[in-house]
Structure formats: C-alpha cells, structure tokens
C-alpha positions in Angstrom: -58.1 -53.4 -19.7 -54.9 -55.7 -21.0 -53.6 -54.1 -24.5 -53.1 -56.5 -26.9 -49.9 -57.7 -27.7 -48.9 -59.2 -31.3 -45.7 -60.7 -31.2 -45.5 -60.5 -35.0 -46.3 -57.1 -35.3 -43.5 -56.1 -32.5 -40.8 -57.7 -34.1 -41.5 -56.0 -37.4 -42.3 -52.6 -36.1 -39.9 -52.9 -32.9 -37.0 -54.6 -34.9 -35.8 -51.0 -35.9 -33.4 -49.8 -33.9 -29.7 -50.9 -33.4 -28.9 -47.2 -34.7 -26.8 -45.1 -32.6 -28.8 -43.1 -30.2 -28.4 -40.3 -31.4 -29.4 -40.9 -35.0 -32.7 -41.4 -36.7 -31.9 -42.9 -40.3 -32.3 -46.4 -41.5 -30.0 -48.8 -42.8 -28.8 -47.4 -46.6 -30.2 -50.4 -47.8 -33.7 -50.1 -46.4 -35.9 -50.7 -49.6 -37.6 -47.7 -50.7 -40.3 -48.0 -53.4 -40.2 -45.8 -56.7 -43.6 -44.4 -55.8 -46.0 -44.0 -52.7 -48.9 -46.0 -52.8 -52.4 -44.3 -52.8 -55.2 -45.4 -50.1 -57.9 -45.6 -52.0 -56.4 -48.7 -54.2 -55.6 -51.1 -52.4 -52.5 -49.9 -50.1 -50.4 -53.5 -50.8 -47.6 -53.9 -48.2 -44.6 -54.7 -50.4 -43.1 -57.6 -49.3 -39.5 -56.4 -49.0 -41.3 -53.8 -46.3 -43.2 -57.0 -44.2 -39.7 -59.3 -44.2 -37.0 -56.4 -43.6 -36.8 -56.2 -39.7 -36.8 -52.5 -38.4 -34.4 -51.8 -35.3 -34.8 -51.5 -31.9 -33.9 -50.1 -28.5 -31.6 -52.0 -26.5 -32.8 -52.3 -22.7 -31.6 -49.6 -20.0 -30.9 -50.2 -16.8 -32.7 -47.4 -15.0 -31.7 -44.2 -14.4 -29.4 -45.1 -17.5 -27.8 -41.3 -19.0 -28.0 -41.5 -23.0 -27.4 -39.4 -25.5 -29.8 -36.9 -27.1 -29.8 -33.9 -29.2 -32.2 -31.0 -28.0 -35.1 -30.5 -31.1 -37.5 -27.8 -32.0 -39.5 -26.7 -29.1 -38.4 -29.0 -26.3 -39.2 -28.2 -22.8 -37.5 -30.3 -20.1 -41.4 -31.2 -18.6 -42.1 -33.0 -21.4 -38.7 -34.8 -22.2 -38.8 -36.2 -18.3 -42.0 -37.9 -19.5 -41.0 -39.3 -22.9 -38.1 -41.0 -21.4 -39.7 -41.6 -17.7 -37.6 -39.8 -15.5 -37.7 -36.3 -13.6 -36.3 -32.8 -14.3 -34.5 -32.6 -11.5 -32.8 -35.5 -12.7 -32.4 -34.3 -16.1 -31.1 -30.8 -14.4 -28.6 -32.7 -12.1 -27.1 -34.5 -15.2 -27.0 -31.7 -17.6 -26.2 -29.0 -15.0 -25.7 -25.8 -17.5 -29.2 -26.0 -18.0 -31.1 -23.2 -15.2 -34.0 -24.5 -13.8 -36.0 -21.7 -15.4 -34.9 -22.9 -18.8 -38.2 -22.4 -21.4 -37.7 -24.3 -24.8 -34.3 -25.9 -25.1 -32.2 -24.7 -28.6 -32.2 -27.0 -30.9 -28.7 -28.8 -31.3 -27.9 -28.8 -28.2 -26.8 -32.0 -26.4 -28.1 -33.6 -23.5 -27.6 -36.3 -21.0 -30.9 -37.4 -19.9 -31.8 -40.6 -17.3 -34.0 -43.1 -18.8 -36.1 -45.2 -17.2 -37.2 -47.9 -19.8 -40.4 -49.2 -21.2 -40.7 -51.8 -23.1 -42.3 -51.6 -26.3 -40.9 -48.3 -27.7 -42.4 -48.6 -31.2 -39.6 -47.1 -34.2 -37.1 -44.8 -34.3 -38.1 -43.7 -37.6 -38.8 -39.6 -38.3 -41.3 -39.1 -40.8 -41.7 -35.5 -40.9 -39.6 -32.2 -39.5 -41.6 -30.2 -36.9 -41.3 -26.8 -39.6 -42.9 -29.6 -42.2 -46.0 -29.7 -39.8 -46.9 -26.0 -39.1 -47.8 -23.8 -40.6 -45.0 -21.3 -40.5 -42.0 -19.8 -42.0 -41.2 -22.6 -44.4 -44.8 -21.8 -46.2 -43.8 -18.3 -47.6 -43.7 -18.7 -51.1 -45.6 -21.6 -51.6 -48.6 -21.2 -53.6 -51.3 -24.1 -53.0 -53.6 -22.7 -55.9 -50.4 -23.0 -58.7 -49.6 -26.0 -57.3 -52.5 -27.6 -57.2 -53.4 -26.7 -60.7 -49.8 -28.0 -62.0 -51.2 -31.7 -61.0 -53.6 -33.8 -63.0 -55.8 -35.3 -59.8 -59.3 -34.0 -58.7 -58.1 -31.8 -56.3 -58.3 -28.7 -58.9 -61.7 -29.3 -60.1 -63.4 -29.8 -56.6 -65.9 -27.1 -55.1 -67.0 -27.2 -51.8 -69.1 -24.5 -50.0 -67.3 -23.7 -46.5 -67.0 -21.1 -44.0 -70.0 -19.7 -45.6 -68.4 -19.0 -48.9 -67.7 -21.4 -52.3 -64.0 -22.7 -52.5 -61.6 -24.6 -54.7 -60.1 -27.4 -53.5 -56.8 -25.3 -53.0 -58.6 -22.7 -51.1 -60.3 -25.6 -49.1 -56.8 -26.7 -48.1 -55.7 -23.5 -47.4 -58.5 -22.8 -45.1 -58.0 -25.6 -43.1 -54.2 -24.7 -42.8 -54.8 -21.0 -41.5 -57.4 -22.4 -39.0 -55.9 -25.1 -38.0 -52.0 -23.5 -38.5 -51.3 -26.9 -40.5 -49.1 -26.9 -43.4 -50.7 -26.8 -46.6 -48.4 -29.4 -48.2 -49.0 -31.9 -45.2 -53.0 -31.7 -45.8 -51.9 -32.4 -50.0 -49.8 -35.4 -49.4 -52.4 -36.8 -46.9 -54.9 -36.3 -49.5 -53.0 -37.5 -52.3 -51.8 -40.5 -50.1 -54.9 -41.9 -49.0 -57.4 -40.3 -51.8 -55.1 -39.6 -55.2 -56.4 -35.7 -55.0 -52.8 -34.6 -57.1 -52.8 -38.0 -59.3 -56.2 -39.4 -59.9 -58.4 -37.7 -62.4 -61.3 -38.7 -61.4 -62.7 -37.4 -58.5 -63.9 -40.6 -55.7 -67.1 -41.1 -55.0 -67.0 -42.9 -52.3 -67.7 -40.9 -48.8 -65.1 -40.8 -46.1 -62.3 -40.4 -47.9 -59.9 -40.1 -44.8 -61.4 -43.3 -43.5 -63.1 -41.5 -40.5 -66.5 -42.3 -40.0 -68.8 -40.0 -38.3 -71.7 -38.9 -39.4 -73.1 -36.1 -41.3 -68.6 -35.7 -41.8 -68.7 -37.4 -44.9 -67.9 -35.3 -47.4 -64.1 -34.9 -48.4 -64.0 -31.3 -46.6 -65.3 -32.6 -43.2 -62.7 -35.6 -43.3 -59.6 -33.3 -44.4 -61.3 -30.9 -41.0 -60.9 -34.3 -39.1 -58.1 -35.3 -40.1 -56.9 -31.9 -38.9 -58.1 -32.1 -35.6 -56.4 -35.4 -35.6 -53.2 -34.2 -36.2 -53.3 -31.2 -33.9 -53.8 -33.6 -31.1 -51.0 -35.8 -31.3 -48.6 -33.1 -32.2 -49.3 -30.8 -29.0 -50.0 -33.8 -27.0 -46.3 -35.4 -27.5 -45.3 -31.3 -27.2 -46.6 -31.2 -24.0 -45.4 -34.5 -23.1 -49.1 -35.6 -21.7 -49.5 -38.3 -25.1 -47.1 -41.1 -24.5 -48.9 -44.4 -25.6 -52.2 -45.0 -28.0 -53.8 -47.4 -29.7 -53.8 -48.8 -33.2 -57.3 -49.7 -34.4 -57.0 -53.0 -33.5 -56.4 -52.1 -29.8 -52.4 -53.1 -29.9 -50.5 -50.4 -28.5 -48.3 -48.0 -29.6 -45.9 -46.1 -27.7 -44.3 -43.5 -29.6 -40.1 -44.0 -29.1 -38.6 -40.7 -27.1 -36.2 -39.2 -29.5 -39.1 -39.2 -31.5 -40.0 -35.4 -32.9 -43.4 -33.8 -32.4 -44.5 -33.9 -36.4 -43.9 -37.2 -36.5 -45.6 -38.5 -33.4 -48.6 -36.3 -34.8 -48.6 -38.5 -38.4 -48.2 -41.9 -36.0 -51.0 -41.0 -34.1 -53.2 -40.1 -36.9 -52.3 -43.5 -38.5 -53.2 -45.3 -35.4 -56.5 -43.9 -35.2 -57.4 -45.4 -39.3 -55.1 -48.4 -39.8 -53.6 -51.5 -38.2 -50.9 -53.9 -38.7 -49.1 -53.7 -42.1 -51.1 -50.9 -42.9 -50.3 -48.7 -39.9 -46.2 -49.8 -40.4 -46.2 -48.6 -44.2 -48.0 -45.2 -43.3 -45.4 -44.6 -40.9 -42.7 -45.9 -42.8 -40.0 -44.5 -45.1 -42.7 -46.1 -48.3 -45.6 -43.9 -46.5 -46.8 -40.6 -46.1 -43.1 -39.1 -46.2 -42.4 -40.8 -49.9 -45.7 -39.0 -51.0 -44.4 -35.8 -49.4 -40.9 -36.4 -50.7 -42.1 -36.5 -54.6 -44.8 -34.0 -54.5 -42.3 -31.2 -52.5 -38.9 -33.0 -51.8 -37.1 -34.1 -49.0 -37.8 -31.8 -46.3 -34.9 -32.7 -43.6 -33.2 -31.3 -46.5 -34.5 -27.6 -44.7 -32.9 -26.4 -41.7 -35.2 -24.1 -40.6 -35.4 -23.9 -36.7 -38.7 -23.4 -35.6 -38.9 -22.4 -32.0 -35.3 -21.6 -30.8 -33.7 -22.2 -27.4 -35.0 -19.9 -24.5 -38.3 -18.8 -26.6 -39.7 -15.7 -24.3 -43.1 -14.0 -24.7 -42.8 -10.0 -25.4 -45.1 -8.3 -23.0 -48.8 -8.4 -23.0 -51.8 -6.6 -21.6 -54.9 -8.1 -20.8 -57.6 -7.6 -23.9 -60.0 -5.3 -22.3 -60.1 -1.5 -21.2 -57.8 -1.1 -18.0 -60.7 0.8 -16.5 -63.2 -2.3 -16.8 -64.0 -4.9 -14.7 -64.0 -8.2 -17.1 -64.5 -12.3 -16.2 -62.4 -15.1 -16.5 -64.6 -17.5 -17.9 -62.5 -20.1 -19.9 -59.4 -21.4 -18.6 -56.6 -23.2 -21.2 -58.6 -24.6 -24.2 -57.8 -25.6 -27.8 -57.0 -22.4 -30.0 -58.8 -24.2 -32.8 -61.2 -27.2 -33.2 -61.0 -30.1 -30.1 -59.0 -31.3 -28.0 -55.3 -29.9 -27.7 -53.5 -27.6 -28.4 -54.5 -26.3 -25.2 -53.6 -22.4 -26.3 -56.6 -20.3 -25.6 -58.6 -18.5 -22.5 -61.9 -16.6 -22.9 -62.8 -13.5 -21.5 -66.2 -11.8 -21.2 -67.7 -8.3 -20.7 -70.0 -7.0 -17.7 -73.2 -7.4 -18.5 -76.2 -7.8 -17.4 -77.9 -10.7 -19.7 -76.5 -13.9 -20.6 -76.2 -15.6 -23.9 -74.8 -14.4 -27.5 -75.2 -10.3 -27.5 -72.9 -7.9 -29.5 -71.0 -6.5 -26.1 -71.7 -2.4 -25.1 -70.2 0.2 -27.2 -67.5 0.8 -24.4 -67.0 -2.4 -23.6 -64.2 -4.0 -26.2 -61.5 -6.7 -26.9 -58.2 -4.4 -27.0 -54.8 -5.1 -28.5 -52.7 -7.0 -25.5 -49.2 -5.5 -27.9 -48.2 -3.1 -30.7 -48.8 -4.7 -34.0 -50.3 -5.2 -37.5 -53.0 -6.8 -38.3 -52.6 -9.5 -40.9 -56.0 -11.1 -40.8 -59.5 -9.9 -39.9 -62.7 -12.1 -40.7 -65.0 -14.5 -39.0 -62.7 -17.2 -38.8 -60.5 -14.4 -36.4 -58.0 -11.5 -36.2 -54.1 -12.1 -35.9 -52.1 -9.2 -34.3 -48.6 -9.5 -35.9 -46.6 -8.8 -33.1 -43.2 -8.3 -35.4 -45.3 -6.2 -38.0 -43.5 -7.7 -41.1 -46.6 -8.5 -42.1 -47.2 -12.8 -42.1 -49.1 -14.1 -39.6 -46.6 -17.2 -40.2 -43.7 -15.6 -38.9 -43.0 -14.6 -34.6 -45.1 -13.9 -32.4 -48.8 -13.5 -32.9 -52.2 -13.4 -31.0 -55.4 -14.7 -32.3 -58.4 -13.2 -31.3 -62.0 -15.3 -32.0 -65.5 -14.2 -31.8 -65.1 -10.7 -32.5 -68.4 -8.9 -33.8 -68.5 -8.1 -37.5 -69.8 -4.6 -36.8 -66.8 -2.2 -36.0 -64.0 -5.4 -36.7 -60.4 -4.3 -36.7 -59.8 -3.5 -40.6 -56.9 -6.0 -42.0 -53.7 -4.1 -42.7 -54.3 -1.4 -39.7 -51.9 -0.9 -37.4 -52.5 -1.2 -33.8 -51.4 0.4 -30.3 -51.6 -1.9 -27.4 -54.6 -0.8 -25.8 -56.9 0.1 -29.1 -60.1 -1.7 -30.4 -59.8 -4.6 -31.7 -63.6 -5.8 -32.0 -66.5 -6.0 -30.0 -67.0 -10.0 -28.1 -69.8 -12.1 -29.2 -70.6 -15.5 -30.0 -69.7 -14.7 -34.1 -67.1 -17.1 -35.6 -67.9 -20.6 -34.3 -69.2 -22.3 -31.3 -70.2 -20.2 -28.3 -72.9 -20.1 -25.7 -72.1 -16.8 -24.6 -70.6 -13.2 -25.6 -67.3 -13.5 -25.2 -63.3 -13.2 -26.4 -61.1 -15.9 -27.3 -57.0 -15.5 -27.4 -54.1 -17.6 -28.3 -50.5 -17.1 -28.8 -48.4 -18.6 -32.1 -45.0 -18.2 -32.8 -43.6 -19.1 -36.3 -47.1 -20.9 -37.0 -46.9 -23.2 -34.0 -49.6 -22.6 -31.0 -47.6 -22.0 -27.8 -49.7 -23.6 -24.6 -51.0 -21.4 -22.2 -49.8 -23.1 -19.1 -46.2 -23.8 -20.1 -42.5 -23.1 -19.6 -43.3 -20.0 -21.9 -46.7 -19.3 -19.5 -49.1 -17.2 -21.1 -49.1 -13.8 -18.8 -51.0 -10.9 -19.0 -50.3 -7.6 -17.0 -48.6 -9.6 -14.6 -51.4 -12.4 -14.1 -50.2 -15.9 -15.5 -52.6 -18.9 -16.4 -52.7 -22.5 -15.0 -54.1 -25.1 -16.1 -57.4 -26.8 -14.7 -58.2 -30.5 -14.3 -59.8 -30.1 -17.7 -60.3 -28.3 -20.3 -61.7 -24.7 -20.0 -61.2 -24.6 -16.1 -58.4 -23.0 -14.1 -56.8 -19.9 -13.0 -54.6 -17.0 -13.2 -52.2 -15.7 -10.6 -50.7 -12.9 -9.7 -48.8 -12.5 -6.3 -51.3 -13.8 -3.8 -54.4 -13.2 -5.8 -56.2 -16.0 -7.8 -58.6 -15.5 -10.1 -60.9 -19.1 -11.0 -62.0 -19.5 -14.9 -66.0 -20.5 -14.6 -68.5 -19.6 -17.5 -70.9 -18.2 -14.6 -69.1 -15.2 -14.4 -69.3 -15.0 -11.0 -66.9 -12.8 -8.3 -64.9 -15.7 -8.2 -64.2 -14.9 -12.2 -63.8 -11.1 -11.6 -60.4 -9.4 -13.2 -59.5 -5.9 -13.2 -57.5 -4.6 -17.0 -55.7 -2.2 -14.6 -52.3 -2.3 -15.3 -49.7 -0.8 -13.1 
C-alpha cells in the first residue's frame, strides 16, 4: 500500500536540517516556549512552532562517506541499515575498526557510505540514551520525594498492581524496574499528556495515554502501554530492524540516521497517538523534552556513557545442573512485556507432564555467574554480576518464573552453579514450567542474538524467523528452540 504523502507536513517537519552533519542542535533562535503544554488541555501548536521551517538533509549521491560520531551502544549491523549501506563498506572506509568490533565507543568518529532516502524526518534529539533506561543515572533519584514535592494527582493516586496496593510513585517505579525504563521518562510522559505533577485534580476521563484498548483503561494499564511502546522503538532502531513507521494518519515517518535510540523510541511512541502538528510539537524542542527539562533539567547536560566501546559478556554457564539433561524451548523473546527487546530464551526441566508444575526437587534454575542478588520476587530475580549491589549498574541476569517456594533470598550471595529457584509458570504468562533469562548492562537489555551474542557454556543463541524460535550453536552441534521439548530441543548443562 502507497504511504501518504503531505507536502505541508514534509516541509515543516523535513525543513530541519541545514546543520552540520555532525551536529544535532537547532538554530539559537529556534522559539522555545516558557512552559510545555499538557495533553489533556488542548495541546495548541504555537504558531511560531507551525511557521518556523526545521532543516533538512541535503541529497547524497550514493555510496556518499559523511561524517558521524559513534553513540551509546552502536553496532556496525545496525548503523549499515540506518544509513542503507553495508558493513563491509562501513569496515573498508573506517579500516581501524576489526570486523569483530561489538558496540562502537562512544566519541569515536566514523566515515560511513550513505545511500539516501528521501524523507529523513528531523534531526532533532529529544532525549540521551542514559535518559531512557533505567540505569546508572537513576541512583539517587527518589520518585516517592519527588513526586510528593509536586502539586498534581500523581501523589494522591492508588492503584492495586502486581497483586499489591501502590502509590502512584510506586506505580511508576514498578513499571521502570520491569520494564528497565527510567522513572523520570514515565513522570514527564505523564505529566505531558495527563498533568499528573501539575494538575490537582486527578482526570477522569479513561485512556489517559490516548491508547485505546480495552479493559487497559485505567491510568496504570496506559502508563504499562505506553511502556511497551517505548521499549519497542528503542531496541528496534538499536537493532537496526525499525527504520520507517507510521503516524496515525498513515503518513510516514522515517526516523533520520544520526538519530539516537531514546529518541527514536519517544518518535515512535508519538507516531502511534498523534499526527500532524501534534506529532511535530511532541517531538519537538516545545514537547516532551521541555516537560523533562523543567521537571529534572537538561539532561545532555550528563555525560554519562552508557554502554562503552567493545562491551564483552563475562562468562556464563547455562542455568541448570551440569549433570541434567534440560530443553531449549524458547528462542530470543522480549525480556519484558511484547514485542522487542528481543533479550530472553526459556529453558525447561525433564519431566514427564506438561503444563504449569513446580519442577522436581533436583531439578533447578542455577546461577549462570558469581553474584549478588539484588532482587527476588514474582516480578523476578536479578544476579548482580559486579556485586555492588544495584541492579542498575553492569552486568546483570534476570531470571522469570521462578517458584515462590525455596526462591533465592534477596541480598544472598551466589556461586555460579547454586539454586536459584525452582521453574514454573509463577510471575506472568506461561503455558508451561519453565525458566526465563535475559542479560542488562547499566539498565539497558542487551539482545540475545547480537554483536555481544548471548553464550552459555560455549553454546551461542541465534535468532529465529520469529519470535521464540531459533537455535543455539556450538561447534557443529545445533540445538532448535520448540516448546514441545522434543530431542530436537535437548541440551546437556555439562560444561567442560
């Protein structure tokens, strides 16, 4: 099907560019308003935001080189598919890179060829990568305080989630620790588009977010969604497999390809509520990052680096006894929620009955490293790799749907190889007894099929052709993710 194409909208969103390739700020005259607006008035476009053209890109002849500055968590996969080329050509052009580079460090300049498309949409950064996760630049932030500083309806709502009654700031920082979102992003989108920090009175009105789906009306359900929604754009432009989406009037948007991952996430979750004006002053320097800027400050302002150049995982066991016979049976899937990030793989215990069980008293998840535990409940356990004691900080593994009974204690510390839980179907979704793991480092999922590939005694996981399917590898052996943990799905914890 033909996008649709407004001519109107183009020049004002397109019009942005002109700016040196290398940079990302606008013109120091750019009108900037004294405060954000708030969604649930009326969101007015101000006028001097309609009339004042944006830049753009200029057109490259193909195979072009330009000029770009390596950011947080680039991989070379996914910069050949922002800017439509190759890594062997980006590898032939910048030639101190090896070809077994991982992420690329932050600073560093590149030559990359560009093939171009037309309609790169702006320039314009809203939000730093470390302003997105939820990582190292969280310590010492205190939703609770902060929250009850403001006057809005934030600090007076209740709302009865992951089977226990919450605040609002303990709703928010629920979301955040499952979803590994920062807790000031999910404030500012709810003070942007529902007044939660300003507004006294609490709005009554369902779908706050402006996502409709039912029985996910209530303001907990659309701050979940709105989660979700985020998490998806930000690993997809990570990855480099979400290059173009829509706007909800079906005109197309195709992020720009010095763009950063946080602020291709905030895009795409503007795309899928507004259009038009709308969409332009979400993403614009009057949007979401003014309402971020007053509530916390200017967070460019923060250097914080948060995956650095040639990011390695430590070593890792597979999480069961090495004298058991476990199955493979899901491939990459999200590590919370839907859709990407594509950061977890499921493992199950012999058995023999299907469905939800608490596994046999022998047969338990096991620490895959040496580490702390820093959280322990139905919503997971994290194994904090660097034991300093933040699940926010290096590298950590999440573990889902661990039994209750016999749980890893938080605080204990662990030897690889100890117990860690027994699987079942506790703590979400499941149709079977199982484990789920995942790998963060400084708050941001890492993918498990990557340039930092999730291996385990040796094996290493691939993708499949969708979620939940694929395979490991080791040497000449292949192992094939299906839920009905057949021979095909058989793996060995033996580690030599």
């Amino acid at each position: 099907m033909n996008k649709k194409i407004n001519s109107g909208r183009i020049l004002k969103i397109a019009t942005c560019l002109i700016l040196l390739l290398n940079s990302c700020n606008l013109p120091s005259d750019y009108p900037v308003a004294a405060t954000a607006p708030v969604a649930n008035q009326t969101l007015e476009v101000p006028q001097s935001f309609v009339t004042t053209p944006l830049p753009t890109r200029i057109n490259y002849k193909p195979g072009e080189l330009v000029d770009y500055t390596a950011q947080n968590g680039d991989t070379l996969p996914a910069l050949a598919a922002r800017f439509n080329t190759s890594v062997d050509e980006i590898l032939q052009a910048n030639t101190f890179i090896p070809r077994d580079a991982t992420t690329m460090p932050p600073g560093m300049p590149m030559k990359i060829p560009i093939y171009f498309k037309a309609l790169w949409a702006s320039p314009y950064k809203i939000l730093p990568d470390h302003s997105f996760v939820n990582g190292p630049t969280v310590i010492g932030f205190n939703t609770s305080a902060f929250v009850a500083s403001q006057p809005g309806w934030l600090k007076n709502y209740r709302v009865y989630a992951g089977d226990e009654w919450r605040s609002g700031a303990e709703m928010v920082d629920f979301i955040s620790m499952n979803y590994s979102i920062n807790p000031r992003l999910l404030l500012a989108i709810l003070e942007y588009q529902g007044g939660a920090l300003s507004q006294a009175e609490q709005p009554t009105k369902k779908n706050l977010l402006g996502f409709s789906r039912p029985y996910w009306e209530s303001h907990y359900l659309q701050l979940v969604i709105a989660a979700n929604t985020l998490n998806n754009g930000y690993y997809g432009w990570r990855m480099g497999t979400l290059l173009n989406f829509d706007e909800t009037n079906n005109i197309l948007i195709r992020p720009d390809p010095w763009q950063n991952a946080g602020s291709v996430a905030i895009q795409y979750y503007f795309s899928q509520l507004f259009s038009g004006d709308k969409y332009a002053l979400a993403t614009g320097p009057q949007g979401l990052f003014l309402t971020y800027k007053n509530l916390f400050g200017d967070p460019w302002n923060d250097p914080t680096e948060l995956i650095p150049g040639s990011l390695q995982q430590p070593e890792l066991r597979l999480p069961f006894p090495s004298d058991q016979v476990w199955s493979y049976t899901g491939g990459p899937h999200t590590g919370w929620g839907t859709g990407e990030p594509l950061a977890a793989i499921d493992f199950a215990p012999p058995s023999d009955k299907s469905g939800c069980f608490v596994a046999k008293k022998d047969n338990f998840a096991t620490a895959m490293a040496d580490g702390l535990i820093v959280r322990s409940s139905p919503e997971g356990i994290a194994l904090d790799i660097d034991k300093d004691g933040d699940e926010r900080t290096g590298w950590v593994i999440f573990y889902l749907h661990t039994a209750a009974e016999e749980r890893v204690p938080l605080g204990t510390e662990v030897r690889t190889g100890d117990l860690m839980g027994y699987p079942s179907c506790e703590g979400g979704r499941s149709t079977g007894s199982h484990v789920h793991i995942a790998r963060k480092y400084n708050g941001e999922w890492i993918m498990a099929d990557s340039p930092i590939p999730f291996t385990m005694s040796g094996w290493i996981v691939h993708n499949g052709n969708r979620e939940y399917l694929g395979t490991l590898t080791k040497g000449s052996a292949t192992v094939i993710a299906c839920e009905c943990g057949d021979a095909y799905t058989a793996i060995s914890g033996s580690y030599p």
